[in-house]
C-alpha positions in Angstrom: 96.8 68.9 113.3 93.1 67.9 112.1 93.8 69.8 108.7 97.4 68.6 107.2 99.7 71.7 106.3 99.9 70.9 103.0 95.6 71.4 102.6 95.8 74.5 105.0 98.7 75.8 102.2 96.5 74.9 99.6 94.1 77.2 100.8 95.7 79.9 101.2 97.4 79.9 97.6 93.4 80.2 97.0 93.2 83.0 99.0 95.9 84.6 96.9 93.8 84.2 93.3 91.1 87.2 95.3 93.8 88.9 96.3 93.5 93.1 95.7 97.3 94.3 94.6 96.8 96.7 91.8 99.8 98.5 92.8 102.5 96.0 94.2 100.9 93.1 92.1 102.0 90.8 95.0 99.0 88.4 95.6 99.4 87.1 98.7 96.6 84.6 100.3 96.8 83.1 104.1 94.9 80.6 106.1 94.8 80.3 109.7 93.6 77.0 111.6 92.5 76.8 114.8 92.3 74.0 117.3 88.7 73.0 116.9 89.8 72.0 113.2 88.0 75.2 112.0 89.9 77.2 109.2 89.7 80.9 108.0 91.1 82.6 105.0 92.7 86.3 103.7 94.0 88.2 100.9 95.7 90.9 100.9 94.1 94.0 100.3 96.5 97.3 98.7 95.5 101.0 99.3 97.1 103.4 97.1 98.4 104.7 100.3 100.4 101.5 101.3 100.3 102.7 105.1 96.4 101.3 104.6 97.1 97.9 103.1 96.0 94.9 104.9 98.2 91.8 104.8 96.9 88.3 104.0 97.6 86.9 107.4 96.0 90.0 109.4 93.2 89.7 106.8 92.5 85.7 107.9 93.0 86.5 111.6 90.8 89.2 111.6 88.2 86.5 109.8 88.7 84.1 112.8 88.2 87.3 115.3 85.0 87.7 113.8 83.9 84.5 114.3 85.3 85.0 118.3 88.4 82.7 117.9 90.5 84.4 120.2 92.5 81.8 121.5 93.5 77.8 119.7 95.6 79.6 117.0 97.7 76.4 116.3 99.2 77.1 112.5 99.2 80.1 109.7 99.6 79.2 105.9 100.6 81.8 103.6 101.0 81.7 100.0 101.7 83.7 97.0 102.6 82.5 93.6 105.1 85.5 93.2 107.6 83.9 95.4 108.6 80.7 96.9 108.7 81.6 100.5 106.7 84.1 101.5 107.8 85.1 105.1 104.8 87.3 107.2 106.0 91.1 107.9 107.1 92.3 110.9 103.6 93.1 112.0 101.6 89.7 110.9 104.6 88.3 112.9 103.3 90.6 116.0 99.9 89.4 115.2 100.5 85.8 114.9 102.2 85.7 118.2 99.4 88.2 120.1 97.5 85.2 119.5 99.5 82.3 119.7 103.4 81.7 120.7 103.6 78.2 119.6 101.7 78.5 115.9 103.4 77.1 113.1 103.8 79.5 110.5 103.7 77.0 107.2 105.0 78.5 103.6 105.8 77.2 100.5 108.8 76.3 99.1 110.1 74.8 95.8 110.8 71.4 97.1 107.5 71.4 99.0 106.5 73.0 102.0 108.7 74.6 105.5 107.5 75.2 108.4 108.7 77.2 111.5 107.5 78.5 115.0 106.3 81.5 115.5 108.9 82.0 118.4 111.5 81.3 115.8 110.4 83.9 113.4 109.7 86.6 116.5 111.9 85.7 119.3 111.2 88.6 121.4 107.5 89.4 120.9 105.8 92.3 122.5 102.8 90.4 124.7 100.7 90.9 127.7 102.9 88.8 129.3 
């Protein structure tokens, strides 16, 4: 990986400090890198109607759509200083796999950092496939 998971983590907890969670107050901030070494960032975003929120990791995948980064998803940081592993949902773990089945999914923990495989996280992912 051109960008270490422990910068890619330190991103995202950066993320996190923009983070929109009036209601929840769970600031969550993710950062996605891609294999070109380029990196993009999210926060999560609340809606008073949760339904509407947007997730951090959603949020920094929808960034790298943007920029038309459609495929080379290799790893996802995610970050928020409310807990010490923050696990995606069940829909960022959808996401993260629509895009990539081998990303490592990279959160922080007290004695440093875990990672895991997206596969591991989703086993049986809806996909084109």
């Amino acid at each position: 990986m051109p960008v270490s998971p422990e910068h890619l983590l330190k991103l995202a907890c950066e993320a996190a400090e923009n983070a929109y969670a009036p209601y929840s107050g769970f600031k969550v901030g993710a950062s996605v890198l891609y294999k070109d070494g380029s990196v993009y960032s999210g926060c999560n975003v609340e809606n008073a109607s949760y339904g509407l929120s947007l997730c951090a990791e959603r949020s920094a995948i929808s960034s790298a759509i943007k920029h038309g980064k459609h495929t080379g998803l290799l790893a996802i940081a995610i970050c928020s200083q409310n807990a010490g592993l923050c696990f995606p949902c069940g829909a960022c773990r959808q996401w993260i796999t629509e895009f990539s089945k081998d990303a490592k999914i990279i959160v922080r923990h007290k004695s440093g950092l875990k990672e895991y495989s997206a596969q591991e996280l989703l086993p049986h992912s809806f996909s084109l496939d």
